[in-house]
Backbone as CSV, one residue per row, in Angstrom:
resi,resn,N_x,N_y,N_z,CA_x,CA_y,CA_z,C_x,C_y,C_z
1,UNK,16.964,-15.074,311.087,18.049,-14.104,311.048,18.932,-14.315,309.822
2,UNK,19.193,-15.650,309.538,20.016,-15.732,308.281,19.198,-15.864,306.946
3,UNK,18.136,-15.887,307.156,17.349,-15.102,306.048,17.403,-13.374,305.593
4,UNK,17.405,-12.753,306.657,17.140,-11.578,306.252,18.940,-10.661,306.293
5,UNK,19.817,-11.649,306.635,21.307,-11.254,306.338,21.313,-11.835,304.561
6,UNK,21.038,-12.743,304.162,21.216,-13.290,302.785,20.087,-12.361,301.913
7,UNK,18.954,-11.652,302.448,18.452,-10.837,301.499,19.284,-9.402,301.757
8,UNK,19.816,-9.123,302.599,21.342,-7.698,302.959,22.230,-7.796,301.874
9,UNK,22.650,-9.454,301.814,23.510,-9.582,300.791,23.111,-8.861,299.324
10,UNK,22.279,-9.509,298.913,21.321,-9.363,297.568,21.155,-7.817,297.313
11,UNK,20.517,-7.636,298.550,20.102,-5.859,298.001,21.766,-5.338,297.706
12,UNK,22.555,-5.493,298.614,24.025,-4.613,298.296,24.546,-4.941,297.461
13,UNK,24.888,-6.260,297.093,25.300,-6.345,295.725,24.068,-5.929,294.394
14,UNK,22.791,-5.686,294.284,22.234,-5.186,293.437,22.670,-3.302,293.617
15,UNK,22.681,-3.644,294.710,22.348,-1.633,294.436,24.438,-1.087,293.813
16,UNK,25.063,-2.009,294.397,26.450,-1.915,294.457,26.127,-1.545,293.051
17,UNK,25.879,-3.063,291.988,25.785,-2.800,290.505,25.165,-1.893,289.987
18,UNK,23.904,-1.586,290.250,23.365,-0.389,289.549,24.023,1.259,289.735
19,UNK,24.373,1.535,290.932,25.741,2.268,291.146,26.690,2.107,289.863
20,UNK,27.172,1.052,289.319,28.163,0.713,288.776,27.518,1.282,287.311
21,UNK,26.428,0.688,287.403,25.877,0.691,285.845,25.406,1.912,285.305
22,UNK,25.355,3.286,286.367,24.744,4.503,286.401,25.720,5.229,286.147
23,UNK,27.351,4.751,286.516,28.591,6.022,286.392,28.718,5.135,284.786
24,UNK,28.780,3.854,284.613,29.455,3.642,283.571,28.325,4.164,282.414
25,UNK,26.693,4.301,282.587,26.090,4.570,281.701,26.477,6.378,281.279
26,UNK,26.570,7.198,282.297,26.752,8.185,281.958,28.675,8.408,281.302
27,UNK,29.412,7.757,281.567,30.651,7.936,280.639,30.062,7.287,279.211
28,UNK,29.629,6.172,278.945,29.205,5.788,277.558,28.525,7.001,277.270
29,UNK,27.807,7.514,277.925,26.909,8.568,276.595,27.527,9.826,276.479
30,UNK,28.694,10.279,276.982,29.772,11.144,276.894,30.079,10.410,275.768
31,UNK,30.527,9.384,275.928,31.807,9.035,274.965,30.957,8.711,273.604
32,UNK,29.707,8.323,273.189,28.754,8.556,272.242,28.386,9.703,271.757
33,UNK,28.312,10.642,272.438,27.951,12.186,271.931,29.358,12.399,271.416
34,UNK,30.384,12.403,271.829,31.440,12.707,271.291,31.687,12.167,270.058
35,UNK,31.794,10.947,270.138,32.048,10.241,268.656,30.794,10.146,267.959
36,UNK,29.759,10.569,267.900,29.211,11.547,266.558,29.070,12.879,266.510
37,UNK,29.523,13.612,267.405,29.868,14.944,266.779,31.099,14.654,266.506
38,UNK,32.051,14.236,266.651,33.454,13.949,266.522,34.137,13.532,265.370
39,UNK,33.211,12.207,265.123,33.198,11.732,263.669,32.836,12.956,262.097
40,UNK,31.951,13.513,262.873,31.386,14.119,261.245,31.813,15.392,261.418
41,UNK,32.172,16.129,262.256,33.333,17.274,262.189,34.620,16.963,261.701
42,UNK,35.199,15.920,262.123,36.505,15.669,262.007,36.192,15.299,260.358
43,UNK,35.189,14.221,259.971,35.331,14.102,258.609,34.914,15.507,257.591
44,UNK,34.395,16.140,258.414,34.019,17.264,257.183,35.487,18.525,257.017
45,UNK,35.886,18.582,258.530,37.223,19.096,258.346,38.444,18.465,257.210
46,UNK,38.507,17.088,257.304,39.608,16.342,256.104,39.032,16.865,254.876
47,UNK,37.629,16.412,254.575,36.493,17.049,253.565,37.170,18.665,252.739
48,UNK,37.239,19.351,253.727,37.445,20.749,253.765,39.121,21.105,252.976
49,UNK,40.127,20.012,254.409,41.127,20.500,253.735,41.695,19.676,252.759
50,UNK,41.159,18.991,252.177,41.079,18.090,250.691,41.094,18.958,249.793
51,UNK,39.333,19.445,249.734,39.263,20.230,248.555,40.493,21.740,248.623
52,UNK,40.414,22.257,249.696,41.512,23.697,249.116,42.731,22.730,248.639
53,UNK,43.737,21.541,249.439,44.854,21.278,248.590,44.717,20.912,247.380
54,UNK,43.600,20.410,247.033,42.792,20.018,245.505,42.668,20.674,244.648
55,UNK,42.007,21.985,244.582,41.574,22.877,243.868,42.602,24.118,244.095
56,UNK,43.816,23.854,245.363,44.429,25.229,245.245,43.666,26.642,245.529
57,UNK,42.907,26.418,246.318,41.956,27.460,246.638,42.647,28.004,247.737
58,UNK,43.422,28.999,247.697,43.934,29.583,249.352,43.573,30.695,248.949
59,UNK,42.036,31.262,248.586,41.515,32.409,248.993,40.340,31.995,250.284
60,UNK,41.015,30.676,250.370,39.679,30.187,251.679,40.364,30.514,252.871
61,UNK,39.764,31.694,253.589,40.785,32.213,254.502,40.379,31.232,256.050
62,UNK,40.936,30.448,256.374,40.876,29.848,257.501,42.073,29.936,258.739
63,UNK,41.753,29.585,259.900,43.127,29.182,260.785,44.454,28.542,261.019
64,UNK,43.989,27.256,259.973,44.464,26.446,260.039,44.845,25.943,258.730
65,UNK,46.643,25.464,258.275,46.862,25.179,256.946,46.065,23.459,256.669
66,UNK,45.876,23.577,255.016,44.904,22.958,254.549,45.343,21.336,254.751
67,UNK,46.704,21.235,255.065,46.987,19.776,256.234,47.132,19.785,257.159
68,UNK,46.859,20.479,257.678,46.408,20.238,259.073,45.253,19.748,259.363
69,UNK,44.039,20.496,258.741,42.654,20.378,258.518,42.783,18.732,257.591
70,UNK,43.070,18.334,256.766,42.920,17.369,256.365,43.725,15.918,257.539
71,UNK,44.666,16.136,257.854,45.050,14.978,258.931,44.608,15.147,260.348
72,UNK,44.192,16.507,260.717,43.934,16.700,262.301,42.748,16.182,261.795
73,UNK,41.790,16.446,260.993,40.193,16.125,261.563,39.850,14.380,261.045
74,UNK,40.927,14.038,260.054,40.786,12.509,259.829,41.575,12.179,261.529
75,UNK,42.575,12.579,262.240,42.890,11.869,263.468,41.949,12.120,264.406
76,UNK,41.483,13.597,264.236,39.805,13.391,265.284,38.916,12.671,265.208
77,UNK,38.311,12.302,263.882,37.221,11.322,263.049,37.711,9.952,264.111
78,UNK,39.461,9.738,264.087,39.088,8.104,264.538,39.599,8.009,265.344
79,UNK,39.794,8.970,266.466,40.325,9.013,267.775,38.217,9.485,268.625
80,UNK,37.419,9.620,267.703,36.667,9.347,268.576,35.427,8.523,267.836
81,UNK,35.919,7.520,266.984,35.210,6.701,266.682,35.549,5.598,267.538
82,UNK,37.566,5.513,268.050,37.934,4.660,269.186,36.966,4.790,270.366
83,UNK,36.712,6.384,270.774,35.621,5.905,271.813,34.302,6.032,272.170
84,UNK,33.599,5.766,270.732,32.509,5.438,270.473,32.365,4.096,270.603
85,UNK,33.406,3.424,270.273,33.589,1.365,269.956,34.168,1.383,272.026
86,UNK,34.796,2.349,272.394,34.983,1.813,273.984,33.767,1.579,274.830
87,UNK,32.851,2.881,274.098,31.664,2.664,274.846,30.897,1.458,274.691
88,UNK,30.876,1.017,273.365,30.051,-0.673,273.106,31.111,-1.575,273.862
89,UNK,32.070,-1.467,273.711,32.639,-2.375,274.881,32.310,-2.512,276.343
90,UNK,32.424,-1.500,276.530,31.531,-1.137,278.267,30.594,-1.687,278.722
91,UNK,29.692,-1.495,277.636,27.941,-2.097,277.353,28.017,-3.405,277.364
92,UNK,29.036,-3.585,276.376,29.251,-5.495,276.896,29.581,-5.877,278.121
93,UNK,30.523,-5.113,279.151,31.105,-5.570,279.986,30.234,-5.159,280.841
94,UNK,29.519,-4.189,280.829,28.257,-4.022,282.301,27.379,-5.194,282.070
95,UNK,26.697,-6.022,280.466,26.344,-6.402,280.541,26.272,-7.866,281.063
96,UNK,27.804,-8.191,280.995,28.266,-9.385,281.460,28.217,-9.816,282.977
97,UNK,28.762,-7.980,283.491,28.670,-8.265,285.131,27.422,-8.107,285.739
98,UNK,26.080,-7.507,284.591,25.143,-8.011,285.292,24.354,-9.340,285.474
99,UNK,25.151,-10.235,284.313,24.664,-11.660,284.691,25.478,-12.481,285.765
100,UNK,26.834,-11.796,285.867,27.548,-12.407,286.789,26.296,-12.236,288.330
101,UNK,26.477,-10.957,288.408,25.432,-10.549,289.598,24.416,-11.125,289.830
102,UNK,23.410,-11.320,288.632,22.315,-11.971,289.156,22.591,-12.990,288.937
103,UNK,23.343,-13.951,288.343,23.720,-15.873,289.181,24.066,-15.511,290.518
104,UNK,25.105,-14.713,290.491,24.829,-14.814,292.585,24.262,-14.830,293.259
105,UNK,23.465,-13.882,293.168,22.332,-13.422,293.695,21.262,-14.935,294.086
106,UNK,21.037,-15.254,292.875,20.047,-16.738,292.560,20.452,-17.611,293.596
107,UNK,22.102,-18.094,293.687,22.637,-18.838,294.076,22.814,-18.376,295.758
108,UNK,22.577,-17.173,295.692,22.628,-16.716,297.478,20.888,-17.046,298.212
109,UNK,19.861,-16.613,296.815,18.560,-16.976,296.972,18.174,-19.022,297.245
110,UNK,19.106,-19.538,296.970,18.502,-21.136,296.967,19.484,-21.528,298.166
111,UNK,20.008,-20.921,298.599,20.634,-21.621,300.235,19.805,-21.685,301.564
């Protein structure tokens, strides 16, 4: 009987983690798709409103004045390069709690 309660243990804390590792995998790849479309829009927008304050080009008819476009898309560029680097953090930290998990596990297996 206390064999097959200590393999109860094991399975719930495995399935608990992979649960864990399935919501946090799908926010990382949100937060990855974002920060490369994020990054190279935002940099091609600064890109953009560089050259019109540069060249004085305001026959470039856009929405938005040419600083705006130059500081909004450099603050987009690294407001989602921040969570492109949250997501490698994540990755570290799922990866950590899955070694935490399986020493337990081991250590619930040798009793």
């Amino acid at each position: 009987m206390k064999g097959v309660l200590i393999r109860f243990k094991i399975f719930l804390r495995y399935t608990a983690f992979w649960t864990f590792f399935a919501v946090c995998f799908a926010v990382m790849f949100v937060f990855l798709v974002a920060a490369v479309m994020g990054i190279t829009s935002g940099v091609m927008l600064a890109v953009l409103g560089t050259a019109i304050i540069m060249f004085k080009a305001s026959f470039i008819i856009t929405e938005l004045a040419p600083e705006l476009m130059l500081f909004g898309g450099l603050c987009g560029a690294f407001f989602t390069a921040f969570l492109g680097l949250t997501a490698i953090k994540m990755g570290f930290g799922v990866s950590r709690l899955f070694f935490r998990v399986k020493r337990r596990c081991d250590r619930l297996r040798e009793q």
